[in-house]
C-alpha positions in Angstrom: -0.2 36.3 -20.2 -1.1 36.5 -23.9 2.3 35.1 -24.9 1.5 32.5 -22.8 -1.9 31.9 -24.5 -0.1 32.1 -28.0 1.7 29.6 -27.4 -0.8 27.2 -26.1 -3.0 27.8 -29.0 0.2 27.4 -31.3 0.6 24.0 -29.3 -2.7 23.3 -30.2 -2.8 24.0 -34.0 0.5 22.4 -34.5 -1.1 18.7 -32.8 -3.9 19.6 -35.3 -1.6 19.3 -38.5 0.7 16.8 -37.1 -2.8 14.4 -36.9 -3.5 15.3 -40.5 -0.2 13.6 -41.4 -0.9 10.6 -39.1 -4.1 9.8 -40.4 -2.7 10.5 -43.8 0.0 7.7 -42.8 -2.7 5.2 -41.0 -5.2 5.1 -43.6 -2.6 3.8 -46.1 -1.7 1.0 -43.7 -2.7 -2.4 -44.9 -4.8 -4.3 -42.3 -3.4 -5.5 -39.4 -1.6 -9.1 -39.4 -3.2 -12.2 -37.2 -4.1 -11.2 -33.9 -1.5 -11.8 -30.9 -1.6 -14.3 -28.3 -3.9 -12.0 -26.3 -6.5 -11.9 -28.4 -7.7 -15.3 -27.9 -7.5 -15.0 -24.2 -10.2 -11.8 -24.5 -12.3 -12.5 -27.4 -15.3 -13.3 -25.6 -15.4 -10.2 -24.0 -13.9 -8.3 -26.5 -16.1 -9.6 -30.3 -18.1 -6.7 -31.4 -19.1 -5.3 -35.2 -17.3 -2.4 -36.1 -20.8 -0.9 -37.0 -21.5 -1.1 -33.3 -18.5 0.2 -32.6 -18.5 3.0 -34.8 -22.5 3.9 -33.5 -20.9 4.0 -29.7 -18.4 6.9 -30.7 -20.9 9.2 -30.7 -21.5 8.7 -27.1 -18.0 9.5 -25.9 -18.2 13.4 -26.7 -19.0 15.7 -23.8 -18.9 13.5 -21.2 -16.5 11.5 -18.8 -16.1 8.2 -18.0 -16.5 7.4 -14.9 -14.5 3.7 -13.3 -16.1 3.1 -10.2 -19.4 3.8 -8.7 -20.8 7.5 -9.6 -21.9 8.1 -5.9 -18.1 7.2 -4.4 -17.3 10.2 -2.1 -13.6 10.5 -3.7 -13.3 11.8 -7.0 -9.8 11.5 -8.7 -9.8 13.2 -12.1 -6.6 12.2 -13.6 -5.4 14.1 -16.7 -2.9 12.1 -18.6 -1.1 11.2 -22.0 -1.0 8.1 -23.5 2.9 8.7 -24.9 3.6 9.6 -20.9 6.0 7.5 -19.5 5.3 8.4 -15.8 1.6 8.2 -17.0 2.0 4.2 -18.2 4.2 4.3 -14.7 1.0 5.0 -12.7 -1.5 3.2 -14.6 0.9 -0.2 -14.4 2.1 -0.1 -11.1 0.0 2.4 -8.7 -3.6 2.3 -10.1 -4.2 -1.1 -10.0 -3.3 -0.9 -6.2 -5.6 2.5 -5.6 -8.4 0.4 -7.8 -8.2 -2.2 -5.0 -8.4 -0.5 -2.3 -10.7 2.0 -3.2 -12.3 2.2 -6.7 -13.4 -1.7 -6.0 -14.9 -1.0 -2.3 -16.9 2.1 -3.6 -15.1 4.6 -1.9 -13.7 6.4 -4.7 -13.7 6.8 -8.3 -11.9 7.4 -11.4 -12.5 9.5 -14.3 -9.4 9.7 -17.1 -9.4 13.0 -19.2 -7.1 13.0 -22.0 -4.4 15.9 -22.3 -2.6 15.2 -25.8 1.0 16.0 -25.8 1.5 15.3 -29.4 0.0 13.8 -32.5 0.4 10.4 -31.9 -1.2 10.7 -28.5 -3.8 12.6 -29.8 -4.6 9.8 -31.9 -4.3 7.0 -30.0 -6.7 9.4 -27.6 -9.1 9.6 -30.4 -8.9 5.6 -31.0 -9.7 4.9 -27.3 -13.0 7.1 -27.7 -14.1 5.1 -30.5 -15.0 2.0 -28.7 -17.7 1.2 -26.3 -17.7 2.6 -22.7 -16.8 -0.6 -21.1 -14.3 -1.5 -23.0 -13.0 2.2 -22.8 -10.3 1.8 -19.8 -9.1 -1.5 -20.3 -8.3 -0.1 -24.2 -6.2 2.7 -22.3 -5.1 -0.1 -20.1 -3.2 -2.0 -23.2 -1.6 1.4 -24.4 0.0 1.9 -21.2 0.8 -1.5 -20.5 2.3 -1.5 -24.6 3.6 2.0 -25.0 7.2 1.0 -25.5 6.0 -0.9 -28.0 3.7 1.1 -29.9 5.4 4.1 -29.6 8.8 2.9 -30.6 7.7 0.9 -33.4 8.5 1.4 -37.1 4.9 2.2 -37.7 3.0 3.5 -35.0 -0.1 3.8 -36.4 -0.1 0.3 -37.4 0.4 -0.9 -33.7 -2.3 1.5 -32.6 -5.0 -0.3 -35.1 -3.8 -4.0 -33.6 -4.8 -2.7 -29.8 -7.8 -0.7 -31.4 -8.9 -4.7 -32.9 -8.7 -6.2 -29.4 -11.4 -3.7 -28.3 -13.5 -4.5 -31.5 -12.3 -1.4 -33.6 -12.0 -2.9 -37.4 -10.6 -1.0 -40.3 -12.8 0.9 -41.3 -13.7 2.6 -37.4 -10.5 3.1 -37.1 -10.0 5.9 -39.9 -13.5 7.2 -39.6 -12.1 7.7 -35.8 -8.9 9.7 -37.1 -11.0 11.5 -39.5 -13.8 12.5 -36.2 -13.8 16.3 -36.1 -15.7 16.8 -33.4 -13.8 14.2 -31.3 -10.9 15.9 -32.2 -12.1 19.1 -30.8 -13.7 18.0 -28.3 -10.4 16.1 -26.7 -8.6 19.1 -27.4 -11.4 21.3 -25.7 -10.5 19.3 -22.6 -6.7 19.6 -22.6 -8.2 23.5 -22.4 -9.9 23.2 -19.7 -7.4 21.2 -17.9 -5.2 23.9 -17.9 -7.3 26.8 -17.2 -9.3 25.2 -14.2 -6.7 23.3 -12.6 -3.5 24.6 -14.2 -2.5 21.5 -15.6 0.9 22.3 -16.9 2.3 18.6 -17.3 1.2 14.9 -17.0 0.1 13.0 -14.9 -1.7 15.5 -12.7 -4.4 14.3 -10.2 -7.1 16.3 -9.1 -8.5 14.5 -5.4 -12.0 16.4 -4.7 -10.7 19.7 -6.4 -7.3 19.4 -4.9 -4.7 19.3 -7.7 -1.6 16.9 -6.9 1.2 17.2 -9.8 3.4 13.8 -11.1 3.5 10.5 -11.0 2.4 9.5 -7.2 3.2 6.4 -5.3 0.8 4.1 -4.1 2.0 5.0 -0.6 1.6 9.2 -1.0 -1.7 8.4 -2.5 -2.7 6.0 0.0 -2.1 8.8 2.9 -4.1 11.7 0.8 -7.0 9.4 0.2 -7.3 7.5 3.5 -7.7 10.9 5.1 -10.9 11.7 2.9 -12.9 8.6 3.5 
């Protein structure tokens, strides 16, 4: 038991350090170059001042997100990383489905908690924080839908910053996010928790109404759990 604990907190400390080099590496990154196609198809919803950006942060720590109505009867808490490759699996191809059928209709709802597998993660988790609430899960939305991209590219960080832009994050956000202590811990404070009170161990895990469900779940196994709680 306290090897086991050693090592978690090792994990922990070593994520720590390994996003003092990443910020290190993003805050010498020039500004990112025009904005992509997609841009122009969401800047309506998407325009904001990084000032107001940067004011909204502060409402991201200690609390949880919630997509869907806060009174559905089904709670899914997933715990997730945004470097996951099962986790982008789910978040492409099953959640929209389970958002359909039940986050849309009110019978259930969402809430994302972050478990950081590794520095760039941990950033990109911090980034996602750093913009407004609504714009919160269609931000994690773009780094699942792009994570081949942004995670296999020459400079990560600098791919990270042009999703960050679509959801309003400028510049300067953007390394006053990296450089968030208390974000940082706080993220981290929930990976914790994650593993003590539902022995999250790997990602994705879903907890349904305190139930925990381990892996990346078809639409179909998810479709039998849930219909059986409404």
């Amino acid at each position: 038991m306290i090897e086991q604990l050693y090592k978690k907190k090792t994990h922990l400390a070593r994520l720590t350090t390994a996003l003092i080099i990443f910020v290190g590496v993003a805050t010498t990154t020039h500004a990112a170059a025009d904005k992509p196609d997609v841009v122009k198809q969401s800047t309506q919803t998407t325009t904001t001042t990084d000032a107001k950006s940067s004011a909204a942060t502060q409402t991201f720590l200690g609390k949880d997100v919630i997509l869907g109505q806060e009174d559905a009867p089904i709670t899914l808490i997933e715990y997730a990383s945004t470097t996951c490759g099962h986790c982008a699996d789910f978040h492409n191809d099953t959640l929209p489905k389970i958002k359909e059928k039940y986050i849309d209709s009110g019978k259930a709802k969402l809430i994302f908690r972050h478990f950081p597998l590794n520095s760039l993660d941990l950033a990109a988790s911090m980034i996602s924080r750093c913009t407004t609430e609504e714009r919160y899960y269609p931000l994690l939305g773009l780094y699942f839908k792009r994570q081949s991209t942004w995670m296999n590219a020459t400079d990560p960080s600098a791919e990270v910053m042009k999703l960050a832009r679509l959801a309003g994050i400028g510049k300067d956000t953007f390394d006053q996010c990296l450089a968030n202590k208390d974000l940082q811990t706080y993220l981290l404070q929930v990976r914790q928790d994650g593993q003590k009170k539902y022995n999250v161990e790997a990602t994705p895990t879903l907890i349904i109404n305190g139930e925990t469900h381990k892996g990346n779940m078809s639409f179909e196994a998810l479709d039998e759990i849930l219909s059986k709680l409404e």
